[in-house]
VMD Tcl script that draws the C-alpha trace (Angstrom):
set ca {
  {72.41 87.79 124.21}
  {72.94 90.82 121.63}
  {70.86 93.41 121.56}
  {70.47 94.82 117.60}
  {70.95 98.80 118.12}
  {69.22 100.90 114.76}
  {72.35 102.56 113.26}
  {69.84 106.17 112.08}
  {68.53 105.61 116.10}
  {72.05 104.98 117.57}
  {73.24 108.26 115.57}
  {70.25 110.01 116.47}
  {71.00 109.29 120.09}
  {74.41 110.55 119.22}
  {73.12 114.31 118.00}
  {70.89 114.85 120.35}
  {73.08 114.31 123.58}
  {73.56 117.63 125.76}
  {77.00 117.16 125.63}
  {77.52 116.35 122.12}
  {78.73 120.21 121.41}
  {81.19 119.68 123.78}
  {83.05 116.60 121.94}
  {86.27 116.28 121.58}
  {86.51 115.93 118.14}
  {84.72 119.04 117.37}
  {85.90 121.49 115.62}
  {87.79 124.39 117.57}
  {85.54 127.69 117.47}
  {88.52 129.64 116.80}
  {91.30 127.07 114.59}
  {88.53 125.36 112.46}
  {91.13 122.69 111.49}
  {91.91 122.05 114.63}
  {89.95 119.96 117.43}
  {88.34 121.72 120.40}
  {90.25 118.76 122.80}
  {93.18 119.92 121.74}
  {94.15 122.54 119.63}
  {97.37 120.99 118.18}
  {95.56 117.98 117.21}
  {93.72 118.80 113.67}
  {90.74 117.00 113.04}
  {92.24 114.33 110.58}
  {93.74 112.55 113.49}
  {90.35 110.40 113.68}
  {89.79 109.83 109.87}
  {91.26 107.61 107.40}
  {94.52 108.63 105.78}
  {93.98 110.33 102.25}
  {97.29 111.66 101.02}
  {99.46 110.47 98.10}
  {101.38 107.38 98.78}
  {101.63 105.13 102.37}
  {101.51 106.85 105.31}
  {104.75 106.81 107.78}
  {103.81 104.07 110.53}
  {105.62 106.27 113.16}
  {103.21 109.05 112.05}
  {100.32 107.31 111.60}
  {100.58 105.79 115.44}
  {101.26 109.13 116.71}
  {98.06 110.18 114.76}
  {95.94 107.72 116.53}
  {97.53 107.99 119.58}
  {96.49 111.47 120.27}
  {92.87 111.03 119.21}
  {92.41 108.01 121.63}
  {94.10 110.08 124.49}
  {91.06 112.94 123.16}
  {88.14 110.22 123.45}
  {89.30 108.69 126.82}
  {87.90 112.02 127.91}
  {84.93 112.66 125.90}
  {81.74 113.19 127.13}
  {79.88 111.43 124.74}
  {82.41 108.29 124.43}
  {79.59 105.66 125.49}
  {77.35 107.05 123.14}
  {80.13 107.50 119.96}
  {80.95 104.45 120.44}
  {77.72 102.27 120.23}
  {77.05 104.21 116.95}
  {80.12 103.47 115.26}
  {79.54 99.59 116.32}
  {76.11 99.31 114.54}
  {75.64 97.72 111.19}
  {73.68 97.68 108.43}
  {72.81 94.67 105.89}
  {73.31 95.18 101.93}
  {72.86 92.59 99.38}
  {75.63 91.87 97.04}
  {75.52 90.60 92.70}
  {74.96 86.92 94.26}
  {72.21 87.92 96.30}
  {74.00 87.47 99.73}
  {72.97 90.17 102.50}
  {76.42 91.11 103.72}
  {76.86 93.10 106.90}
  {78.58 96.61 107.35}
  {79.58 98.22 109.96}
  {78.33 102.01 109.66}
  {81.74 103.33 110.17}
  {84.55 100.57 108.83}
  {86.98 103.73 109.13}
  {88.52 106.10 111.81}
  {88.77 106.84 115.18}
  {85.10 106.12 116.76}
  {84.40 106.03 120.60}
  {87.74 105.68 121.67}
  {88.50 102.24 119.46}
  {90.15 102.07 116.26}
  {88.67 100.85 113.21}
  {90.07 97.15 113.43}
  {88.74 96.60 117.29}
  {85.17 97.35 115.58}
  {85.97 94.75 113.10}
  {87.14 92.48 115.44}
  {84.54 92.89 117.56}
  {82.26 92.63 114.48}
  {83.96 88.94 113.81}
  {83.49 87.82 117.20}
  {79.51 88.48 117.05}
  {79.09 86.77 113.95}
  {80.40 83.90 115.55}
  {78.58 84.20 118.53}
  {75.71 84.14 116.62}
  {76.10 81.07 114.42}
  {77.60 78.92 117.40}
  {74.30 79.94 119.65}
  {71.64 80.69 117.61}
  {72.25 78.64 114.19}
  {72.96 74.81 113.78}
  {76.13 74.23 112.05}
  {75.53 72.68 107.78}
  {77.21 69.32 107.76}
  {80.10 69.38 106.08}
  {78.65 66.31 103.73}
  {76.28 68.43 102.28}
  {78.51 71.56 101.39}
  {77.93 72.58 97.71}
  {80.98 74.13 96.73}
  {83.14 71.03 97.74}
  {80.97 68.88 95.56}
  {82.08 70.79 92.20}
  {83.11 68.78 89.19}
  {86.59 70.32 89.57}
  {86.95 70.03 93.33}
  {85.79 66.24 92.69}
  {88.18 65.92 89.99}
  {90.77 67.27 92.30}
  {90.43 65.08 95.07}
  {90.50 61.40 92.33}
  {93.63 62.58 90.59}
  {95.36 63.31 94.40}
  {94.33 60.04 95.13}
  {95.95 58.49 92.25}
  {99.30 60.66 92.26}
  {101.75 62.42 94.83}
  {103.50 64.78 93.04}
  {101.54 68.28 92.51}
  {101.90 68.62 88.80}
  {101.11 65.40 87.67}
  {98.01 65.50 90.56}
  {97.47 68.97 88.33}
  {97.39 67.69 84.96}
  {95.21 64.65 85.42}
  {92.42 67.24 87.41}
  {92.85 69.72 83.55}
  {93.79 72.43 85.10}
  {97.40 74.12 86.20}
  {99.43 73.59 89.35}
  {98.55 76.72 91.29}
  {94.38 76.46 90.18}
  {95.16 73.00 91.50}
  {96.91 74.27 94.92}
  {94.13 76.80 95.16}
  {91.66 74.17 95.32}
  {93.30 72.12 98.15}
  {93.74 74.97 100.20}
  {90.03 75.17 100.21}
  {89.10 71.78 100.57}
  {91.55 71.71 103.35}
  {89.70 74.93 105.34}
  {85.95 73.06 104.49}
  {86.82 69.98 106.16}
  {88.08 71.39 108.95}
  {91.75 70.49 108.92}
  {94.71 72.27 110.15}
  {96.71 73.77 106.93}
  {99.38 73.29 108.90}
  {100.30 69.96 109.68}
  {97.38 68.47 107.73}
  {98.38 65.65 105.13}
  {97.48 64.48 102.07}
  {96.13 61.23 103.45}
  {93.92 63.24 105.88}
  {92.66 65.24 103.28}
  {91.50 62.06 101.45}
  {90.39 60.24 104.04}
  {87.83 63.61 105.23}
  {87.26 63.47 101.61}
  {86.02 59.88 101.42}
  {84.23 60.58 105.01}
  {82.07 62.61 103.67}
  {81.71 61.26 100.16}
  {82.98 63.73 98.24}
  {84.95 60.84 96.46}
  {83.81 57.07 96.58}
  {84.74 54.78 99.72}
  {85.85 52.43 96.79}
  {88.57 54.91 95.36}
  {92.62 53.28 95.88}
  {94.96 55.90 97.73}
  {98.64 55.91 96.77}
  {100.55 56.47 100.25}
  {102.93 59.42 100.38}
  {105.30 57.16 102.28}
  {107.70 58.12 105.05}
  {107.65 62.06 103.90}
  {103.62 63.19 103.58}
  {102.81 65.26 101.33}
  {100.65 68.94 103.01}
  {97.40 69.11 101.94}
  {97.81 72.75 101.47}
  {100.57 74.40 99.59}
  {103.02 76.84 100.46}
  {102.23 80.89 100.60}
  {103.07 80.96 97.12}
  {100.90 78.60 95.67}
  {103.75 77.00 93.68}
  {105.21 74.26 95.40}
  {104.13 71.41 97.60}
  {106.14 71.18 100.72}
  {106.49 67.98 102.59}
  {106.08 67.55 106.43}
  {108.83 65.83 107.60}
  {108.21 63.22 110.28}
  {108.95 63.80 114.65}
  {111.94 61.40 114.43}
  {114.68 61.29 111.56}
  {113.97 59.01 109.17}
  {117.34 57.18 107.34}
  {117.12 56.81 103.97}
  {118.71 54.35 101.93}
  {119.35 54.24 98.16}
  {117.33 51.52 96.16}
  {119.33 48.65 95.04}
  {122.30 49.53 97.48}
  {123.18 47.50 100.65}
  {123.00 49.71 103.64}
  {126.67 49.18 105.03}
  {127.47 50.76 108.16}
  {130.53 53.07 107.65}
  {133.78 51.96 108.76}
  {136.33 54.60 110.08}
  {139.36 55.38 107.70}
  {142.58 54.26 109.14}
  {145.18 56.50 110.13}
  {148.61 56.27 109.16}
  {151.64 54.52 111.45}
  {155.06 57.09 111.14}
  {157.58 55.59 112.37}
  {161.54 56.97 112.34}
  {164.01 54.54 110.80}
  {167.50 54.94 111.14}
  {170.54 54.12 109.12}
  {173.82 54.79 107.86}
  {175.02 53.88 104.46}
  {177.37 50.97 103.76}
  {180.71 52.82 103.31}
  {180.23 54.50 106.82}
  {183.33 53.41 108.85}
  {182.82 53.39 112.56}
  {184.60 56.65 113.48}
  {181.26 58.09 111.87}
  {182.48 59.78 109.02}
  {179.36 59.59 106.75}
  {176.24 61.02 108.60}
  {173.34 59.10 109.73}
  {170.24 59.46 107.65}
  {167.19 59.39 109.40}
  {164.03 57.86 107.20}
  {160.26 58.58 107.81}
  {158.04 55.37 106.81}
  {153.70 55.98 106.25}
  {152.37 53.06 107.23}
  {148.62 51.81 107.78}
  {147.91 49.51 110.58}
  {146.91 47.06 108.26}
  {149.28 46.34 106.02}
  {152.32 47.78 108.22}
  {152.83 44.20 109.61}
  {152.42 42.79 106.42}
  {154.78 44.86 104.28}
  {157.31 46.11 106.40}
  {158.34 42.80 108.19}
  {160.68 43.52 111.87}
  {163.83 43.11 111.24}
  {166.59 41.56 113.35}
  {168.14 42.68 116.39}
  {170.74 45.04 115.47}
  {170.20 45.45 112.00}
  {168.35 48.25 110.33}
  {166.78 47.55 106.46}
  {165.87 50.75 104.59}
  {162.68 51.07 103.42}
  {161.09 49.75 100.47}
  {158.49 52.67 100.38}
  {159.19 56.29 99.50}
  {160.34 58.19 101.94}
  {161.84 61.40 102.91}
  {165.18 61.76 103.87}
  {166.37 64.08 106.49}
  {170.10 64.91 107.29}
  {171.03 66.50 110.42}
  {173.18 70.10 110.17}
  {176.54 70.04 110.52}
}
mol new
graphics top color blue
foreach p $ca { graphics top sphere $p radius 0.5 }
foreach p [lrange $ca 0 end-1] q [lrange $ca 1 end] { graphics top cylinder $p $q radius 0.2 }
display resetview
């Protein structure tokens, strides 16, 4: 159970703490810009950074490293810090009441500005998951807009994002928008989520009419949210590869090319006497396996036919 702490009481508690003089973050008696923890720490270590341009991140960790070493040892840490974890409520232009944390910046009790923010999300939720019963996500408002609606019928009818965009009137990154935040009321992952889900939570919760035809994305869904850029619909591809095969094309399993037979022919020419006067010219026939029987028939024991092919001729040195 959470126990709602005054902000004006928790910093009055704050003030009016014996040791509060003694702080760390005090201001040093004699170097007024410096802290009274330690003297070579000034005292913007625990506020916000307010100079021109970004600050370094090597300085800015070395910044809030020294005032968190300066609070681990502050008297009044217990008390800092439950005053710099209150809130207070305001009421925005829409009438909402919004809650604050008194101090959203800075060093405070030994945390750093996002831990109190964090910690600040993590109560909220606390809150609505014990204290508050859930809205039904059938009765949500905002996903019952004309647009939204309009949305969700042209996705139904079409897969690819711009045409989905120009039968809802409006452009393809309104349109993306919009699907990224159906996607987030519905509860889906915007992740892995598909455009079929999306539909289908759609129609569970009649935000569109049980009645209304779905075009399948087909072996590659379309997300249900875009990309980080808004711009282009990415497809989740499936666990397993998927073959794909050309329309109007038989699907042919592909047949190794064959390799080409050498083989070394030998012969001498006809006005070679048999002292060997002429040289012997040595012939190098490219033939495939199939059509080597065919075209280049064995000739007869003892005799040697030259080919009928190109082929190079090489001629041993002298």
């Amino acid at each position: 159970m959470t126990t709602t702490v005054d902000a004006i009481a928790a910093r009055q508690h704050l003030v009016d703490d014996r040791h509060y003089r003694y702080r760390g973050c005090a201001p040093d008696p004699d170097l007024p810009g410096m802290s009274a923890g330690d003297p070579d720490v000034p005292l913007d270590a625990w506020g916000p950074y307010t100079g021109d341009g970004a600050e370094a991140q090597r300085t800015r960790l070395d910044r809030e490293r020294s005032a968190l070493t300066i609070c681990g040892r502050c008297p009044v840490l217990a008390l800092c810090r439950t005053y710099a974890n209150t809130t207070t409520v305001e009421t925005d232009g829409s009438g909402r009441q919004v809650e604050h944390l008194v101090e959203p910046e800075g060093v405070f009790g030994g945390e750093l500005a996002l831990t109190r923010h964090r910690r600040l999300i993590a109560r909220r939720h606390d809150t609505v998951t014990a204290d508050t019963t859930p809205t039904p996500v059938g009765d949500m408002v905002e996903a019952r807009t004309p647009q939204r609606r309009e949305l969700l019928l042209a996705l139904a009818r079409e897969t690819d994002p711009e045409r989905v965009a120009a039968l809802a009137g409006m452009d393809v990154r309104t349109a993306n928008w919009h699907r990224s935040a159906l996607v987030g009321m519905l509860g889906l992952d915007r992740d892995r989520a598909t455009r079929d889900q999306l539909l289908a939570a759609a129609v569970e919760n009649r935000l569109i009419p049980r009645s209304t035809r779905i075009r399948p994305d087909g072996p590659w869904p379309y997300a249900a949210a875009p990309t980080a850029d808004g711009v282009r619909q990415r497809r989740i591809a499936p666990r397993r590869p998927v073959q794909l095969v050309l329309p109007a094309l038989e699907d042919l399993p592909r047949r190794p090319r064959p390799t080409p037979e050498v083989r070394v022919v030998a012969s001498r020419p006809r006005t070679a006497t048999r002292a060997g006067s002429a040289p012997v010219q040595l012939r190098l026939l490219f033939l495939t396996p199939t059509t080597a029987a065919a075209r280049t028939p064995a000739p007869a024991r003892g005799a040697c036919r030259p080919a009928t092919t190109p082929s190079t001729v090489l001629e041993p040195a002298a």
